[in-house]
VOBA-1610 file (N, C-alpha, C; in pm, whole numbers, padded with zeros to 5 digits, always signed):
BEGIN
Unk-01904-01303-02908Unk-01899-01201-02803Unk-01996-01087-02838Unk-02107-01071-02761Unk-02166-00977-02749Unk-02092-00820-02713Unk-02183-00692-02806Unk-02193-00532-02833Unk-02188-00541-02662Unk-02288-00604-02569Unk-02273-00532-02434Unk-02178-00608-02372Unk-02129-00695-02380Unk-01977-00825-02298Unk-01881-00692-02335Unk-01865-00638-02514Unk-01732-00560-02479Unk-01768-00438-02414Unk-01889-00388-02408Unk-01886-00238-02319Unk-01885-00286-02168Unk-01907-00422-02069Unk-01846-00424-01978Unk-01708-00428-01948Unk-01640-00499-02080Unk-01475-00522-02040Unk-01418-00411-02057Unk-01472-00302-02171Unk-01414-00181-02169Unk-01435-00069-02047Unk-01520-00108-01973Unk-01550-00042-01829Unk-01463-00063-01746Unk-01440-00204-01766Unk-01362-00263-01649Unk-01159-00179-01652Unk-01186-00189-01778Unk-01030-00161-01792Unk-01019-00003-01800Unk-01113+00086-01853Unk-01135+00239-01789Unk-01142+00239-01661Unk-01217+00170-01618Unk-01219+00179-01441Unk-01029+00192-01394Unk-01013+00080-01403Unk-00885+00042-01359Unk-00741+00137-01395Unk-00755+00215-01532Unk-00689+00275-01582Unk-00679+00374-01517Unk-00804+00432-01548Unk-00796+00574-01455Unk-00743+00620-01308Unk-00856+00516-01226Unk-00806+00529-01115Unk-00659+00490-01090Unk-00622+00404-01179Unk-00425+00339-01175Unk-00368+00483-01161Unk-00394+00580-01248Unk-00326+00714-01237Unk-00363+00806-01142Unk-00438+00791-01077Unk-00551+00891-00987Unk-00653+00977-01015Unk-00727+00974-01122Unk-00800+01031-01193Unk-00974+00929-01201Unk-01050+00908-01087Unk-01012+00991-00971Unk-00918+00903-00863Unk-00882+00970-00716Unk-00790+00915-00672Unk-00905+00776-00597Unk-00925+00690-00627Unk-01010+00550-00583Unk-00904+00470-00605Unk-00925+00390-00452Unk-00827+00303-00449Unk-00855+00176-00583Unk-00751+00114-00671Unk-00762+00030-00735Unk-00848-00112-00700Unk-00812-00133-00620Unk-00941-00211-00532Unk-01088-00223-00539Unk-01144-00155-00572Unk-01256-00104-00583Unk-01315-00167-00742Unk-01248-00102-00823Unk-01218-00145-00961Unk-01230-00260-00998Unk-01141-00357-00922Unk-01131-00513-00916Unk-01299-00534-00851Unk-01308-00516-00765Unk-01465-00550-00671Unk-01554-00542-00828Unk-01548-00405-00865Unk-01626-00422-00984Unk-01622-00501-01094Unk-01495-00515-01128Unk-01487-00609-01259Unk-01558-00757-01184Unk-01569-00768-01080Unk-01584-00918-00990Unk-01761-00884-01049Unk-01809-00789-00950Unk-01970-00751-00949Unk-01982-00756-01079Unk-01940-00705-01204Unk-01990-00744-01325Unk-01995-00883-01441Unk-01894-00960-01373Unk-01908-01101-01410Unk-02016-01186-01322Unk-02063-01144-01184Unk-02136-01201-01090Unk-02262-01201-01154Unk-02288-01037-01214Unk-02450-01005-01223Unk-02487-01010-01393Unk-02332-01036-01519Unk-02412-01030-01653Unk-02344-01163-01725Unk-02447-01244-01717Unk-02348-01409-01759Unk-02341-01365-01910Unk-02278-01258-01981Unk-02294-01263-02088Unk-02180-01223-02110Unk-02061-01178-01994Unk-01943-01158-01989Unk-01855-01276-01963Unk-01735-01306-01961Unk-01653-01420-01924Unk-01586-01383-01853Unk-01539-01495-01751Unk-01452-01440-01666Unk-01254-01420-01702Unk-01204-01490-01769Unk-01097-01453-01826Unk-01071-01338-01865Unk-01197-01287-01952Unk-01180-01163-01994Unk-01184-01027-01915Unk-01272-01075-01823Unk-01272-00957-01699Unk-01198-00954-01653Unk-01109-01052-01585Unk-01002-01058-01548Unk-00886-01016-01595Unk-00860-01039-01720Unk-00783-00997-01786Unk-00803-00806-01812Unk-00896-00792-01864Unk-00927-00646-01814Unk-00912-00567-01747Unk-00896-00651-01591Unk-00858-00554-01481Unk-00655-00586-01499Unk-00601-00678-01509Unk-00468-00612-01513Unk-00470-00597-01626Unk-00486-00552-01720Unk-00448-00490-01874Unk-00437-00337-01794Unk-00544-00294-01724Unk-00569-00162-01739Unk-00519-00133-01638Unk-00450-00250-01491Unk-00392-00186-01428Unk-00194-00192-01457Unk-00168-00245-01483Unk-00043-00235-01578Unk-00066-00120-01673Unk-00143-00102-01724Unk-00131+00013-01852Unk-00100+00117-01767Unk-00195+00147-01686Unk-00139+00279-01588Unk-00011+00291-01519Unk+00042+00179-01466Unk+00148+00186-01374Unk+00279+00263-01515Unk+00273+00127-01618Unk+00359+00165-01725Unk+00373+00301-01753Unk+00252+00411-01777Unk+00235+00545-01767Unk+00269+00599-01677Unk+00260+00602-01542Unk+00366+00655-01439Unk+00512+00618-01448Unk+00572+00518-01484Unk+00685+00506-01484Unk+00707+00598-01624Unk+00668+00590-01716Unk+00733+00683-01835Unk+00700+00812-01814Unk+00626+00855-01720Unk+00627+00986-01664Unk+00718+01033-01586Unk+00787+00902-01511Unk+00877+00947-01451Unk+01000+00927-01544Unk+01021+00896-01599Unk+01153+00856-01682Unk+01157+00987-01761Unk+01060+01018-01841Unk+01124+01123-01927Unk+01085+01208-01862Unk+01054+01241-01717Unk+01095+01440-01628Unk+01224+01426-01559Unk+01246+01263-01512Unk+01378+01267-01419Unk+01299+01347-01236Unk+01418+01383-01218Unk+01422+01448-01028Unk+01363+01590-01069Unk+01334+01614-01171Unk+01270+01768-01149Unk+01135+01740-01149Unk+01096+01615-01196Unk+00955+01597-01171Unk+00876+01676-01023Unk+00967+01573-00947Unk+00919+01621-00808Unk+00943+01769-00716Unk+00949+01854-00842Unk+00965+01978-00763Unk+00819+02056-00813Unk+00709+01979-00889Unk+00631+02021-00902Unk+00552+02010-00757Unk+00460+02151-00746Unk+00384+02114-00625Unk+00283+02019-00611Unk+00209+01997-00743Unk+00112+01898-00737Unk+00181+01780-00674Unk+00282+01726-00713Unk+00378+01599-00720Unk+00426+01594-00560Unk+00447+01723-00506Unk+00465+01725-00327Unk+00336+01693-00274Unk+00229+01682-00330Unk+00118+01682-00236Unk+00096+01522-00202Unk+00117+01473-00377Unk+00117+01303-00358Unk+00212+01214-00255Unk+00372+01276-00300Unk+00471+01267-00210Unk+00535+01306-00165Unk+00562+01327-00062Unk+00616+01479+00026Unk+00810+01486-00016Unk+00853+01530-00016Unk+01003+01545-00012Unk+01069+01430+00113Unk+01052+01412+00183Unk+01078+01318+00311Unk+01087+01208+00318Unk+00960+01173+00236Unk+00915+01031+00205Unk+00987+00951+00110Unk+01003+01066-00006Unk+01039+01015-00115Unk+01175+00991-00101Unk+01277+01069-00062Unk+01372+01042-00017Unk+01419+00927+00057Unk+01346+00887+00161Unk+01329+00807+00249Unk+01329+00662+00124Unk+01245+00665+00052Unk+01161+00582-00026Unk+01305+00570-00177Unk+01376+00670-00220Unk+01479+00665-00271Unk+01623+00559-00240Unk+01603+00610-00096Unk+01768+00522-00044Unk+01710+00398-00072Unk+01610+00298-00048Unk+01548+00187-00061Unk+01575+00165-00154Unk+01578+00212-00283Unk+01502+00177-00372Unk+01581+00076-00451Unk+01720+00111-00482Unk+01855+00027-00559Unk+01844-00081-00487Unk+01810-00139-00384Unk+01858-00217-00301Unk+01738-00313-00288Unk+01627-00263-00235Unk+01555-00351-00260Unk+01391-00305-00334Unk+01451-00259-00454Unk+01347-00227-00563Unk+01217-00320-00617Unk+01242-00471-00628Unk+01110-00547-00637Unk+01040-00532-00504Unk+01096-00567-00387Unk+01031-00562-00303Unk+00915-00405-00280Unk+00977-00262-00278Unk+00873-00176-00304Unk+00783-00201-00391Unk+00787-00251-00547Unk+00754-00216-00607Unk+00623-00339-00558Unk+00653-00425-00512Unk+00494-00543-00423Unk+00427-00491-00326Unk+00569-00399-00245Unk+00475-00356-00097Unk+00395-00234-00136Unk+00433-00165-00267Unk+00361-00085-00269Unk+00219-00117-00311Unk+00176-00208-00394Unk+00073-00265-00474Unk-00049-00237-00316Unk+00027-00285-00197Unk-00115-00295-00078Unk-00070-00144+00013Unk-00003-00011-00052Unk-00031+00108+00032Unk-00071+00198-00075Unk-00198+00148-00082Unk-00252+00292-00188Unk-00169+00440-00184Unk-00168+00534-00060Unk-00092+00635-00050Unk+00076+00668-00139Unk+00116+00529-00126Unk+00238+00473-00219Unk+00263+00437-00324Unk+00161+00420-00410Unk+00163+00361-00538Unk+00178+00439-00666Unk+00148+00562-00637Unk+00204+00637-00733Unk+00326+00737-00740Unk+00367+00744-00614Unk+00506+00782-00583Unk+00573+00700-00636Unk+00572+00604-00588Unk+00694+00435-00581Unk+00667+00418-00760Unk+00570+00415-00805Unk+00600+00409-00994Unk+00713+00523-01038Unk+00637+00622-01002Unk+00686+00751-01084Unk+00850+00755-01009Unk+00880+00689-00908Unk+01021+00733-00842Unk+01125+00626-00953Unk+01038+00519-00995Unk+01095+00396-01055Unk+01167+00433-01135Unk+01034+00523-01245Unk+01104+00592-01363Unk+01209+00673-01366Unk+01149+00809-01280Unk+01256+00884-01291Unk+01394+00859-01235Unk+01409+00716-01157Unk+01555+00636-01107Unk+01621+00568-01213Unk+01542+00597-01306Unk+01598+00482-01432Unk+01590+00330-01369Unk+01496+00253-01317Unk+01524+00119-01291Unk+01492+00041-01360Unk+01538-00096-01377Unk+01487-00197-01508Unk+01328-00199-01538Unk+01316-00181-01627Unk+01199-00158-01688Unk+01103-00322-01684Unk+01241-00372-01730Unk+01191-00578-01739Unk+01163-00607-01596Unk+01230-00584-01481Unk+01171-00563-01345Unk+01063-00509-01315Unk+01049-00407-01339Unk+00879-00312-01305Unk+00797-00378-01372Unk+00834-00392-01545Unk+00698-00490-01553Unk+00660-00653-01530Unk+00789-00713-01499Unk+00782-00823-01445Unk+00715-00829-01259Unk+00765-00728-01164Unk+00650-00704-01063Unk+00485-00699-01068Unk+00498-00603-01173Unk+00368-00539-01225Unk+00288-00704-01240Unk+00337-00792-01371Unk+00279-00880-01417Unk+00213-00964-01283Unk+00330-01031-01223Unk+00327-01095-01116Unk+00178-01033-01016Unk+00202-00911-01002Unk+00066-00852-00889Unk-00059-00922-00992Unk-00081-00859-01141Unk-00204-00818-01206Unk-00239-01002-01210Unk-00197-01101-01190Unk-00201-01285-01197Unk-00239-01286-01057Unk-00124-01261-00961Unk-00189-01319-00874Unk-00254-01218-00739Unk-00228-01119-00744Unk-00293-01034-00676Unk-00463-00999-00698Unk-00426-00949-00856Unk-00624-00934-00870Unk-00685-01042-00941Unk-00607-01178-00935Unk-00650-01292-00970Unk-00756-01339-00789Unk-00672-01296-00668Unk-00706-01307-00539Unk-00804-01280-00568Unk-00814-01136-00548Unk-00893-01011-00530Unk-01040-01054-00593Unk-01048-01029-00750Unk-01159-01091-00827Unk-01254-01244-00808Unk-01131-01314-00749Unk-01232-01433-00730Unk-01282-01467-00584Unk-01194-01356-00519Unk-01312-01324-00391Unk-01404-01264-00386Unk-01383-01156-00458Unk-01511-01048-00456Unk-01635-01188-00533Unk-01602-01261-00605Unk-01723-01308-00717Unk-01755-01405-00602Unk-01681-01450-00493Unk-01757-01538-00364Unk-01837-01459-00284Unk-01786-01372-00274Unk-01869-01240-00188Unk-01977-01235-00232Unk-02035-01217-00336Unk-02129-01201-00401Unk-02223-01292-00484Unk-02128-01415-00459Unk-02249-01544-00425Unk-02302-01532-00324Unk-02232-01546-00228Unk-02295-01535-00077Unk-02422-01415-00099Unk-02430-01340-00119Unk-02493-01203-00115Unk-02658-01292-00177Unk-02602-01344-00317Unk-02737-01394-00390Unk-02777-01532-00287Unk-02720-01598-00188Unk-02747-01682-00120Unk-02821-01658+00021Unk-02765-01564+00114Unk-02826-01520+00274Unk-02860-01411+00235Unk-02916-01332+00078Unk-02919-01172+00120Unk-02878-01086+00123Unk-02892-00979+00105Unk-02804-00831+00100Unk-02801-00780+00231Unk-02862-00811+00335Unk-02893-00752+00522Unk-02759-00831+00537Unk-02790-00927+00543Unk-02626-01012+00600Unk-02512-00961+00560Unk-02518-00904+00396Unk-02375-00871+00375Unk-02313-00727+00438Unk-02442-00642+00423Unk-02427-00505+00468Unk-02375-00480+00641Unk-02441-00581+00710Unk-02446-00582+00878Unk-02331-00659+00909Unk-02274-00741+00853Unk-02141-00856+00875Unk-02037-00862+00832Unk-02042-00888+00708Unk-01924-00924+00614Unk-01844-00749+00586Unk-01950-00657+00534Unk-01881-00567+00501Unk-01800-00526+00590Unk-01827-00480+00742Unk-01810-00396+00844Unk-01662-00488+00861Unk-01673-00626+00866Unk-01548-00745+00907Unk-01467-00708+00814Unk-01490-00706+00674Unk-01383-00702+00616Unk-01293-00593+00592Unk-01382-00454+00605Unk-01342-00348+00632Unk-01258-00322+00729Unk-01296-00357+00864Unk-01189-00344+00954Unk-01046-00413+00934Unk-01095-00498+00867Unk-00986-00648+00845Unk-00846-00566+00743Unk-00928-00471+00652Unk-00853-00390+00573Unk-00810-00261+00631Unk-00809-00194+00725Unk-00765-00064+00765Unk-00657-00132+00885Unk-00694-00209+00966Unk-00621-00324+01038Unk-00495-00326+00974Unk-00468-00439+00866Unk-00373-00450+00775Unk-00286-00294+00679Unk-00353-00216+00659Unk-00333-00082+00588Unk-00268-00027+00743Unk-00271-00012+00846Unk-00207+00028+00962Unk-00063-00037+00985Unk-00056-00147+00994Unk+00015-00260+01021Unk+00113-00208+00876Unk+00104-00242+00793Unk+00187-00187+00652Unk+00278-00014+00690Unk+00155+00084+00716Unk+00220+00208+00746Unk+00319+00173+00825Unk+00282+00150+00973Unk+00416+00113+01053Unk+00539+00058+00980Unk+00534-00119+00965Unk+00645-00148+00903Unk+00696-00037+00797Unk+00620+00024+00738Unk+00721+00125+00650Unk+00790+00216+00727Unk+00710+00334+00829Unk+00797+00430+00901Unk+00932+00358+00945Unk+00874+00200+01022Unk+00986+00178+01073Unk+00950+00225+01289Unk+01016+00159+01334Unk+01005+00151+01458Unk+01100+00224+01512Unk+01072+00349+01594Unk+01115+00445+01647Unk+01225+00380+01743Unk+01364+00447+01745Unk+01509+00341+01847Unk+01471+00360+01972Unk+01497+00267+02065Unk+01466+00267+02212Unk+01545+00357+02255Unk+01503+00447+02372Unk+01584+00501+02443Unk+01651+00433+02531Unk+01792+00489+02559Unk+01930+00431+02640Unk+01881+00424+02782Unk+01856+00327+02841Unk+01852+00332+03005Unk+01985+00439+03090Unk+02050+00487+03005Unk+02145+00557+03089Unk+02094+00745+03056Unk+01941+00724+02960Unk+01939+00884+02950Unk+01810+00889+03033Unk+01828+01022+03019Unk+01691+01127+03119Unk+01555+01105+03019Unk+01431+01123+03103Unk+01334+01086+02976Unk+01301+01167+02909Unk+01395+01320+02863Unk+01429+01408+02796Unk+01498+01374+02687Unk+01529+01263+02714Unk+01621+01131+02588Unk+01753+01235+02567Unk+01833+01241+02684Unk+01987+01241+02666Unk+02091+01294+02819Unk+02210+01256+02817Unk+02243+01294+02987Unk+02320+01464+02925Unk+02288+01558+03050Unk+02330+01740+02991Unk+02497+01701+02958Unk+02474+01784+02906Unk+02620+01816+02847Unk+02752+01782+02954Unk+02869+01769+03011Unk+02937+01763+03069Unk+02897+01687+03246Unk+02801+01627+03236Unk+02788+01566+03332Unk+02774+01405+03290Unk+02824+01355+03444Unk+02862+01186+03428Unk+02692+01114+03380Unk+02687+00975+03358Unk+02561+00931+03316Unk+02515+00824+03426Unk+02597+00863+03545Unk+02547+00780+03649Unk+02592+00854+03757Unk+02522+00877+03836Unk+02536+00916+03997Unk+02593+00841+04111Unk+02736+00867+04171Unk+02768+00701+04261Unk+02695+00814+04392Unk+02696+00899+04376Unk+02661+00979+04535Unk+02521+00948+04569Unk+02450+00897+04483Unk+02277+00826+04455Unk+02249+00691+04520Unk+02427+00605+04511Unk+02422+00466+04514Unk+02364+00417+04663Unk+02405+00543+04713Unk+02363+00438+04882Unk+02245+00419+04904Unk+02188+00579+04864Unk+02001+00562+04907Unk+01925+00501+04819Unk+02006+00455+04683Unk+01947+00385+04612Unk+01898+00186+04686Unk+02063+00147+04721Unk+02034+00037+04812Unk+01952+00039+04899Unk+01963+00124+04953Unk+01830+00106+05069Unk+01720+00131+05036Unk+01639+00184+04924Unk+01532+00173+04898Unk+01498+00029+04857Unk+01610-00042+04801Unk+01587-00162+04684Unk+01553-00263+04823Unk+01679-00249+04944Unk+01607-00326+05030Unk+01477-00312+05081Unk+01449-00215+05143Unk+01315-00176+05207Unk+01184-00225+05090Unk+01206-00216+04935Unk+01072-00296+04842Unk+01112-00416+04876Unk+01206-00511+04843Unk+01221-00639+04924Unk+01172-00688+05012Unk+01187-00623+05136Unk+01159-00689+05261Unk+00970-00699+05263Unk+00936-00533+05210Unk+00814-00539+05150Unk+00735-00663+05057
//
């Protein structure tokens, strides 16, 4: 193993580290693209090892948010920095979930960047199985940026095959949308789908106080309109 093979793998896993914590805040994604672009462009690296690089360093970080949250507990989040990441609302919101169906956040969060460092740090300071978080964790860093990496390294065959115009004018713009698309679709299912309003309320969404929720003194001219669209 080549002096420059380990200063790419050690890039790869600084990359990944850092941004894992938000420092800077770049989506983890990005990171992976790179560890991909640097096995594509220096055959003097391996790919196991890059690979391995990118979840070493993204597990290392997550592990560090959770022990950040474990040893502050719920006062963590009364720091203001810590409201800016996750608002009081959310987290709460994101709390009742959490006993109940805790692996599942801890996957859905892996694809809502905005979420990923709340949903660690809430882990910790909830006290949740630790053998769980890093058994999620493991599971993403195999087969998530196992995905991730060996697409990006197709991407970028293609690139050395039709060109860099093709990738810039096509592929990027597609896949991009393809990703804010999906990143939309995720937000929703999280808020959750707003309850239908009652066909028996006003579209003020409710009937006033002490009055009935149906009108029979309405009923007659109601029939006769229904006939008259009919006959129409």
């Amino acid at each position: 193993m080549t002096t420059e093979a380990l200063y790419w793998y050690g890039s790869i896993f600084l990359w990944l580290f850092l941004t894992g914590i938000g420092i800077p805040p770049v989506p983890e994604e990005a990171g992976i693209l790179y560890a991909a672009g640097v096995y594509a462009l220096h055959p003097e690296t391996w790919w196991p090892l890059a690979w391995a690089a990118c979840g070493v360093g993204i597990v290392s970080a997550d592990c560090v948010l959770y022990g950040v949250g474990r040893k502050f507990g719920p006062r963590l989040f009364e720091y203001r920095w810590v409201q800016k990441v996750l608002s009081t609302e959310r987290r709460q919101r994101l709390e009742g979930r959490f006993h109940s169906h805790g692996m599942k956040l801890l996957v859905m969060a892996r694809f809502l960047p905005p979420l990923r460092t709340g949903i660690f740090l809430i882990a910790g300071a909830a006290r949740y199985s630790f053998v769980k978080f890093l058994t999620a964790d493991l599971v993403y860093a195999v087969v998530g940026v196992g995905a991730l990496f060996f697409g990006g390294s197709l991407v970028l065959d293609l690139v050395h095959r039709v060109g860099y115009r093709a990738i810039w004018f096509a592929v990027v713009p597609l896949v991009g949308y393809g990703l804010y698309r999906y990143y939309r679709y995720l937000k929703k299912r999280e808020a959750g789908a707003a309850p239908p309003v009652s066909v028996l309320q006003d579209p003020a969404g409710g009937v006033p106080s002490g009055q009935p929720a149906t009108d029979p003194a309405g009923a007659a001219a109601a029939m006769r309109e229904a006939k008259t669209a009919l006959q129409d």
